[in-house]
C-alpha positions as CSV (number, residue, x, y, z in Angstrom):
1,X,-11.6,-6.2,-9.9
2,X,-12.5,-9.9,-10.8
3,X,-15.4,-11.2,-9.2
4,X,-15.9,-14.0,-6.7
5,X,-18.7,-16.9,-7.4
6,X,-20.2,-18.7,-4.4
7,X,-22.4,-22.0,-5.3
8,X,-24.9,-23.0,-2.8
9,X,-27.2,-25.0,-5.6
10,X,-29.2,-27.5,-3.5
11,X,-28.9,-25.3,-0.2
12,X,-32.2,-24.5,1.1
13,X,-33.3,-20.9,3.4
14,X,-31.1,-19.5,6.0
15,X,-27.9,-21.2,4.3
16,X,-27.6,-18.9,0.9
17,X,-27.7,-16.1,2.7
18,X,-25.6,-17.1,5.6
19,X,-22.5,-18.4,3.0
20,X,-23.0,-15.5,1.1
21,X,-22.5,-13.2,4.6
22,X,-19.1,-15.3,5.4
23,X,-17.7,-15.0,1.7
24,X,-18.7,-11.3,1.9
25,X,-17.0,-10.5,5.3
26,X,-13.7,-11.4,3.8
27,X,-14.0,-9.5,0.8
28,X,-12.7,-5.6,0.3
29,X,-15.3,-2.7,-0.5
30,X,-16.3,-2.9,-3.9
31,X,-15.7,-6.5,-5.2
32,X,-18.6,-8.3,-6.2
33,X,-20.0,-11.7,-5.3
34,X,-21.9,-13.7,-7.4
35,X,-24.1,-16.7,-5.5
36,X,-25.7,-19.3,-7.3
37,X,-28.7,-20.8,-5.4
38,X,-31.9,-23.2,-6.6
39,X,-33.5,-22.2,-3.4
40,X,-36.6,-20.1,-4.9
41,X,-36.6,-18.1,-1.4
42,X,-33.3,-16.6,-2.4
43,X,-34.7,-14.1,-4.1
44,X,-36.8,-12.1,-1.2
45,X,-33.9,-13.6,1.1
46,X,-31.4,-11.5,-0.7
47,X,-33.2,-8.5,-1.7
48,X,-33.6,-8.0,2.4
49,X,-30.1,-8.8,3.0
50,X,-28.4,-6.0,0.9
51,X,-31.0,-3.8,2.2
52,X,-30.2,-4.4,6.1
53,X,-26.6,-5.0,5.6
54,X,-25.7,-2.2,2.9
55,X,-23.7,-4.4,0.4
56,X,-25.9,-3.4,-2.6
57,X,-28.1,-6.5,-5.0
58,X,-26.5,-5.0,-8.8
59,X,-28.8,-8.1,-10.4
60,X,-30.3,-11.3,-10.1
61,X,-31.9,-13.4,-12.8
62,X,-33.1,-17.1,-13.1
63,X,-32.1,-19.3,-15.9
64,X,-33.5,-23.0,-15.9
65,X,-33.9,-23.3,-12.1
66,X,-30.2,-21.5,-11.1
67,X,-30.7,-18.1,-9.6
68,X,-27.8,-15.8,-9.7
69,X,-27.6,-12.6,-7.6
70,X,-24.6,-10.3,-8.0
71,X,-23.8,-8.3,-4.8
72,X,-20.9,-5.7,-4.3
73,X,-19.4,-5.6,-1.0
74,X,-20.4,-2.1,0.6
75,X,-18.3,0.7,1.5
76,X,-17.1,1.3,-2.1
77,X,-16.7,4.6,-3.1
């Protein structure tokens, strides 16, 4: 399954999170999402996400300033 990249560089604290929620939604359990953010708060802001909403964080790193998390959709088996 290929996976989907959302880029929200620039977007600052709820909006990551909510365009990630929107693109995730629409997506079928088990495909992955990757989100690009800038917004340092991303990385607590995700982390709680996939814990409340069951999609589950596989990683995140920084590199120079872009975060990237990668989040499968839940309800895969």
């Amino acid at each position: 399954m290929s996976e989907t990249i959302l880029d929200v560089k620039g977007m600052t604290c709820p909006l990551p999170v909510l365009r990630a929620h929107r693109a995730l939604r629409a997506m079928p359990p088990g495909a992955t999402l990757r989100v690009l953010a800038t917004d340092r708060a991303a990385v607590k802001d995700f982390q709680a996400f996939c814990r409340e909403t069951g999609h589950t964080l596989l990683a995140w790193s920084d590199e120079a300033g872009v975060l990237s998390f990668l989040i499968r959709v839940r309800g895969a088996a």
